[in-house]
C-alpha positions in Angstrom: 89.1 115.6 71.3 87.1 117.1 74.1 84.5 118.1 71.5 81.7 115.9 71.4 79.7 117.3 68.1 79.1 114.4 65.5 82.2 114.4 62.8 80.0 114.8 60.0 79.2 118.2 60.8 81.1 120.9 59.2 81.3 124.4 57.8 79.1 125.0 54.2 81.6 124.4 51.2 79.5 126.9 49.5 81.5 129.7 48.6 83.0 130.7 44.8 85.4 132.9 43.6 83.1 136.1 42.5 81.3 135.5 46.8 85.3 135.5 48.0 86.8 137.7 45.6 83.4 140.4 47.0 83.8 139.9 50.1 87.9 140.1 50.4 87.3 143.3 48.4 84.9 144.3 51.2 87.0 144.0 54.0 89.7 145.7 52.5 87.8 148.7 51.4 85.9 148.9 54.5 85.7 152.3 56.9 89.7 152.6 56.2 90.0 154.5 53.0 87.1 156.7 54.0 88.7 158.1 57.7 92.3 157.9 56.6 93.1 159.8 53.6 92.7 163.6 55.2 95.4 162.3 58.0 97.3 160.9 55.2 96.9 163.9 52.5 98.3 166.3 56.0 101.4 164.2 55.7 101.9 163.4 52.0 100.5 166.4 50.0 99.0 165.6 46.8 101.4 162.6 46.8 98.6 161.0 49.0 97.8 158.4 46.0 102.1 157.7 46.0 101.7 156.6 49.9 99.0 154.4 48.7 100.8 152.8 46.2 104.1 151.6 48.8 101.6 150.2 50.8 100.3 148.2 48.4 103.4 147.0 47.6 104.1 146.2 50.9 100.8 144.3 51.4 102.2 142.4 48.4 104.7 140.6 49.7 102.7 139.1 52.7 99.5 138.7 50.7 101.4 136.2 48.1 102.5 134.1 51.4 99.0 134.3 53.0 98.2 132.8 48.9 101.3 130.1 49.1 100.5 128.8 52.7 96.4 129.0 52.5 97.0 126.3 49.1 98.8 124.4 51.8 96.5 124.3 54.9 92.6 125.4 53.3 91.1 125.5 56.7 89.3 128.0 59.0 92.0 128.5 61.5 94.1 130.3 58.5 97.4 132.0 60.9 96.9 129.1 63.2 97.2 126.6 61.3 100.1 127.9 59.3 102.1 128.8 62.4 101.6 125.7 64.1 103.5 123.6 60.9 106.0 126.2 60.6 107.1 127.0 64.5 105.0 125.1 66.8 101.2 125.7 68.7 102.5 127.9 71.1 103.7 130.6 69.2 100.7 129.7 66.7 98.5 130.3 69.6 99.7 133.8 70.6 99.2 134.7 66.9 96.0 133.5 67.1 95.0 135.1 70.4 96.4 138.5 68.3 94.1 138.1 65.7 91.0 137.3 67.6 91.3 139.9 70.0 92.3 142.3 67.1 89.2 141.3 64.9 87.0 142.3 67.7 88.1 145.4 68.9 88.2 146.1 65.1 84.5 145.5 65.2 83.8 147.4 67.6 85.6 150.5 66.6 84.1 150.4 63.3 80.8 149.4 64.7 81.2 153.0 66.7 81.7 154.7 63.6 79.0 153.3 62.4 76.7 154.7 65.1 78.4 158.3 64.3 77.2 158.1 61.0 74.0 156.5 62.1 73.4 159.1 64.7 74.4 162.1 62.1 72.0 160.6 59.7 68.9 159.9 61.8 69.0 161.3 65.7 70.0 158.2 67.4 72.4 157.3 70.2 75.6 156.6 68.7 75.8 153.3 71.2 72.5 151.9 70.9 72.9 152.1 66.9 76.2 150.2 67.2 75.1 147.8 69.4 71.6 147.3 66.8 74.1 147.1 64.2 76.2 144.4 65.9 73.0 142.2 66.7 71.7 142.3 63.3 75.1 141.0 61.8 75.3 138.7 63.8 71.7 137.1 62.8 72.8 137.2 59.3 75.9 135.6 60.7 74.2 132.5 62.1 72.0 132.2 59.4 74.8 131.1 57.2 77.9 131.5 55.1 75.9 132.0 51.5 73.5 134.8 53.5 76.4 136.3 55.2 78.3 136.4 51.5 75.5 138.2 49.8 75.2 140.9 52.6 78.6 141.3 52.2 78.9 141.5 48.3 76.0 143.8 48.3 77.7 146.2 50.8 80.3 145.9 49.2 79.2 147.3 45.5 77.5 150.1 47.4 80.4 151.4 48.9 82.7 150.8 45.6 79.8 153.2 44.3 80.9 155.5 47.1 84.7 155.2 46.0 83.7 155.9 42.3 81.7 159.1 42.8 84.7 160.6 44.5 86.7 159.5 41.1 84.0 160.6 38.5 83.8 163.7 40.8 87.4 164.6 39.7 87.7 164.0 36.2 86.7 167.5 35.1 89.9 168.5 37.4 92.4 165.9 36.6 95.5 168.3 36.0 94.8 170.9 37.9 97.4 170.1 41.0 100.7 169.0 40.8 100.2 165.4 42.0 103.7 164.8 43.2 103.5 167.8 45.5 104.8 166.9 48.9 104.9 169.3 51.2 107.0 167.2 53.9 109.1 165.6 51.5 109.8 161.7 50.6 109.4 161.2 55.0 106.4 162.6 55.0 105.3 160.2 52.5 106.3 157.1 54.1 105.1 157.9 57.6 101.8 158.0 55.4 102.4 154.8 54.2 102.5 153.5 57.3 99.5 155.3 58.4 97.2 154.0 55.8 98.5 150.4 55.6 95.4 150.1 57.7 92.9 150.6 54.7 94.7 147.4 53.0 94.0 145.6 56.0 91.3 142.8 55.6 93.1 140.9 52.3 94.9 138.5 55.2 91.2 137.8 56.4 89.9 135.8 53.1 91.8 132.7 53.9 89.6 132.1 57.0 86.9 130.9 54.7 88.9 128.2 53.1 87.1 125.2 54.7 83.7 127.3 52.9 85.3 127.8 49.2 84.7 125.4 46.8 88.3 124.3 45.2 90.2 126.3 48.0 93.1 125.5 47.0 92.9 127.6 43.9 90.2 129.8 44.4 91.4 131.6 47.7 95.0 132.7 46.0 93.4 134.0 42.6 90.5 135.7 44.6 93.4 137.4 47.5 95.5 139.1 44.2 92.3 140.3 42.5 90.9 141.8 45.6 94.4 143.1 46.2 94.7 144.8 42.9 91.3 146.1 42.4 91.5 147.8 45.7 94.8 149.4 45.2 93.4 150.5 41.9 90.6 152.2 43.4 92.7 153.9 46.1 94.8 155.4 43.6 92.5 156.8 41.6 89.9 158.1 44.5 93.1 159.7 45.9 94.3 161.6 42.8 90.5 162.7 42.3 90.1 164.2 46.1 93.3 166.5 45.4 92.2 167.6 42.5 89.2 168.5 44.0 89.8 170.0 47.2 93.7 170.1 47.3 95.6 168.2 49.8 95.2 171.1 52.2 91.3 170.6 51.9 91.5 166.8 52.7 93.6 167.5 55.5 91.6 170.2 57.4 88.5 168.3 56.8 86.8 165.2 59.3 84.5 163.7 56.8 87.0 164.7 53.5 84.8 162.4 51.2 82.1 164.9 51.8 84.0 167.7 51.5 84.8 166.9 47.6 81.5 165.7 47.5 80.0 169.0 48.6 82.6 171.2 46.5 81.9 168.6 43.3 77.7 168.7 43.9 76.7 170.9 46.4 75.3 169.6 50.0 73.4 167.0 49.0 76.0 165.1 48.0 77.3 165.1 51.7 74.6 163.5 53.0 74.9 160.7 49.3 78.6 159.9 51.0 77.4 159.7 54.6 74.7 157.4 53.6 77.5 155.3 51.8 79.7 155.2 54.7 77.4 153.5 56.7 77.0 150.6 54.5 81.0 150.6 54.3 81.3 150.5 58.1 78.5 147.6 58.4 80.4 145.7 55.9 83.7 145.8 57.6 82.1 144.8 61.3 80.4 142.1 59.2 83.5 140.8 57.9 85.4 141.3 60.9 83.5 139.2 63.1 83.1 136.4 60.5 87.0 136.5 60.3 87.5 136.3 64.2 84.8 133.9 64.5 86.4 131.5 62.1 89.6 131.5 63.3 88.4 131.0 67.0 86.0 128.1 65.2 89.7 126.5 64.0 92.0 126.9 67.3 88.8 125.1 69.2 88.3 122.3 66.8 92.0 122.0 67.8 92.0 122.0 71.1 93.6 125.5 71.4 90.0 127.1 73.0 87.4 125.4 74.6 85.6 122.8 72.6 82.3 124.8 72.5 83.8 127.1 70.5 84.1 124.5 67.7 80.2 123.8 67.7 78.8 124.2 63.9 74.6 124.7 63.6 73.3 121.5 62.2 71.1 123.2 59.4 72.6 126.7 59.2 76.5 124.8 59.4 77.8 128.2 61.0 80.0 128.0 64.2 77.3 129.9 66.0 79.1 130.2 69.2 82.1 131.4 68.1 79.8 133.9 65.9 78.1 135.0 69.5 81.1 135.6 71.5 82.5 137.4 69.1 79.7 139.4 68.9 79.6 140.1 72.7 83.0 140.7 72.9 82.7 143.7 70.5 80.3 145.2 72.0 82.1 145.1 75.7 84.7 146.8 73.6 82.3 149.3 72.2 84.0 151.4 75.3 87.6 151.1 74.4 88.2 154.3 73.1 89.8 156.9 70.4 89.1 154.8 66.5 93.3 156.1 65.8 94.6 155.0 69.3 92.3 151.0 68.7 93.6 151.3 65.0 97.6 151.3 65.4 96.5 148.7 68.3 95.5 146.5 65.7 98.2 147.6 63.2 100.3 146.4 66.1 98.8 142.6 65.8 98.9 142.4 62.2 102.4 143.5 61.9 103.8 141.0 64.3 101.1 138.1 62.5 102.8 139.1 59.4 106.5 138.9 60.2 105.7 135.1 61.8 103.0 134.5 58.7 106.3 135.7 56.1 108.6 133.4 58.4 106.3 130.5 58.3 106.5 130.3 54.3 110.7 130.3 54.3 110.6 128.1 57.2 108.0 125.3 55.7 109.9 125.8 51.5 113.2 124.4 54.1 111.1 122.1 56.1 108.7 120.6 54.0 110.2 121.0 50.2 107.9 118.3 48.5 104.4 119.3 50.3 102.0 120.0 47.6 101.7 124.3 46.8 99.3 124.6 44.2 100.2 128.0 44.8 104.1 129.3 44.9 105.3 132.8 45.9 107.8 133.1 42.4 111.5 134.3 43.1 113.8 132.6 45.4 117.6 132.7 45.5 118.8 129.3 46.1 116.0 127.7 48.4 115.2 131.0 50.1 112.2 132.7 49.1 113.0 136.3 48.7 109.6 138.3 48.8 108.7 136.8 52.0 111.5 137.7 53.2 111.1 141.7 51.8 107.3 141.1 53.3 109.3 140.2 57.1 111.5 143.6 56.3 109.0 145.6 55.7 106.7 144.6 58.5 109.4 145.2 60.6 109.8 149.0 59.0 106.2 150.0 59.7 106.5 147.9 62.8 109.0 150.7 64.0 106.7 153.3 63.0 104.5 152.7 66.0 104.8 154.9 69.1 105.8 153.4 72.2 102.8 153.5 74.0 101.2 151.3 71.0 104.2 148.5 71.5 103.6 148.5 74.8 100.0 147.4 74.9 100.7 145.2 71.9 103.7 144.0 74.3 101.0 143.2 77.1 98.5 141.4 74.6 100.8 138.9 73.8 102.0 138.5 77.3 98.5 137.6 78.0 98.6 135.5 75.0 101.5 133.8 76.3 100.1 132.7 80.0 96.2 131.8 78.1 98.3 129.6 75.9 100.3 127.8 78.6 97.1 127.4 80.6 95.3 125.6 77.3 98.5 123.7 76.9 98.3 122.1 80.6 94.5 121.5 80.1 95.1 119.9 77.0 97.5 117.5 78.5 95.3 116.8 81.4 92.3 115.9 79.1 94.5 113.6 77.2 96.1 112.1 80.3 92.0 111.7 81.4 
């Protein structure tokens, strides 16, 4: 309503399965895998691959909603969308806000360790590359959703080649730990879990090209379980290669551990092979982030939810460039904002909360709305309640409570904010209609 761009402009419905199922697989591999799995071998032991594994499982249960409800409602604004149908556009808002915000401090976290990689590499400021690195995406950004999808699928076979190394690297070892050592026992295993949930992140960002994907509808769930399973795949495997490499004790005492098998496997070149990798890993996953955030702010604009601006689409390149730009600035105002574990269980924070409301959303809509067309269906229910949404609210709730206090606190504040932004759009709204 108070955006004044011509109807027939819209987003590129350019996108296949093999350019979603890439890209999902992108954002979930991403920078995650390669900082968290010393942290997580000093917790688990050589059980490391075991902690992997339950969070898969747990990224299960909310993935096959994100699947169910993005058959429902293929559009940009993904969470919003899906909350608003099941409990209203306030509280769709706030999740919204969450994910936004979350995207791009994401960005510019990883964008940071980018520049540490960068700087390693070649000399540079580890600022000024991040901030290079953050300009360049977003140009390929504007140019368009096909250009953007290449980058990304290109990214994202070089740092799968990064991942595979470290496996081939172990095959000459496999056996030679026990790979259900764990030193801490079963607790030290889950606290893990909970830890490295963050390297599944990025599966909940593919349905935010819906309104891009040619046959949404179908594509988006098939290309969300693929992405899902060949990640977890390669987790599991990369994980029972690096102990049988280095031994949990050498992951653990180590700040780049994928070098450190890489270096005991080849020698030092190999090192600098892995570093080199990681940087196209971290560009990927700023890529990806900032499409993400930038769609979903593209979809709560066209709404009404953000200033219309927002909701602006290129009339050759049919990208929301605006929403692409301040995304882009925001992340690099948040280059500043600190300590990559501290911003990480920040956004661990906003994507636990999104999932509970995304997991209540699909029981609340199968009660609601019974005969609205799901080409996709989450299977089991008993009665008319769906039960693995309801094991995905549980166990959101469970790593949830693994956060320390400080964490929930700032998370607490962010939605606070949320909250007053959201009644401020609501009044504005109103008065625009009223006008």
């Amino acid at each position: 309503m108070g955006n004044s761009q011509p109807e027939e402009i819209r987003l590129s419905r350019s996108l296949g399965l093999t350019e979603i199922t890439l890209s999902g697989i992108g954002i979930i591999l991403g920078a995650g895998i390669y900082a968290l799995i010393g942290t997580a071998a000093a917790g688990a032991g050589n059980a490391v691959w075991l902690a992997f594994a339950i969070s898969a499982i747990v990224a299960l249960f909310s993935a096959l909603s994100y699947a169910e409800l993005s058959s429902m409602f293929p559009k940009a604004g993904a969470e919003y969308e899906y909350t608003t149908a099941a409990v209203g556009g306030y509280i769709a808002f706030i999740v919204g806000w969450l994910i936004i915000f979350s995207g791009i401090i994401g960005a510019a976290t990883v964008a940071l360790g980018f520049g540490g990689y960068f700087a390693g590499l070649f000399g540079t400021g580890r600022i000024i590359a991040a901030i290079g690195l953050i300009a360049l995406l977003t140009l390929i950004l504007i140019a368009g959703i096909k250009e953007s999808a290449a980058v990304a699928g290109i990214f994202t076979l070089v740092e799968a080649v990064g991942l595979i190394l470290i496996i081939i690297a172990g095959l000459p070892r496999l056996g030679s730990v026990n790979y259900l050592e764990m030193p801490f026992g079963i607790t030290g295993v889950f606290t893990a879990a909970a830890l490295v949930f963050f390297a599944y992140q990025g599966f909940e960002e593919m349905v935010k090209f819906s309104e891009e994907t040619r046959e949404p509808e179908k594509t988006v769930p098939k290309a969300l379980m693929i992405a899902l399973a060949v990640c977890t795949l390669l987790y599991i495997l990369v994980c029972i290669s690096a102990v049988s490499v280095v031994g949990w004790e050498g992951l653990a005492g180590s700040e780049a551990p994928f070098a450190e098998v890489a270096t005991v496997a080849w020698g030092p070149w190999g090192a600098d092979v892995l570093s080199v990798i990681a940087l196209f890993a971290t560009a990927n996953t700023v890529l990806l982030m900032l499409l993400a955030a930038s769609r979903i702010s593209y979809g709560m604009a066209r709404s009404g939810s953000l200033p219309g601006p927002l909701a602006r689409v290129h009339v050759t390149r049919r990208t929301p460039y605006l929403a692409i730009l301040v995304a882009a600035i925001g992340a690099v105002l948040f280059l500043f904002a600190g300590d990559i574990g501290f911003v990480a269980n920040v956004t661990n924070f906003t994507i636990f909360v999104t999932f509970m409301i995304v997991n209540l959303s699909v029981i609340l809509l199968r009660y609601r709305s019974p005969d609205q067309k799901r080409p996709f269906l989450v299977p089991g229910r008993i009665g008319r309640m769906p039960v693995l949404p309801l094991l995905g609210i549980l166990t959101s709730v469970f790593l949830f409570l693994q956060l320390t206090l400080d964490i929930i606190a700032i998370g607490t504040l962010l939605v606070i904010i949320g909250g007053i932004i959201a009644l401020f759009m609501g009044r504005e709204g109103q008065d625009q209609a009223s006008g």
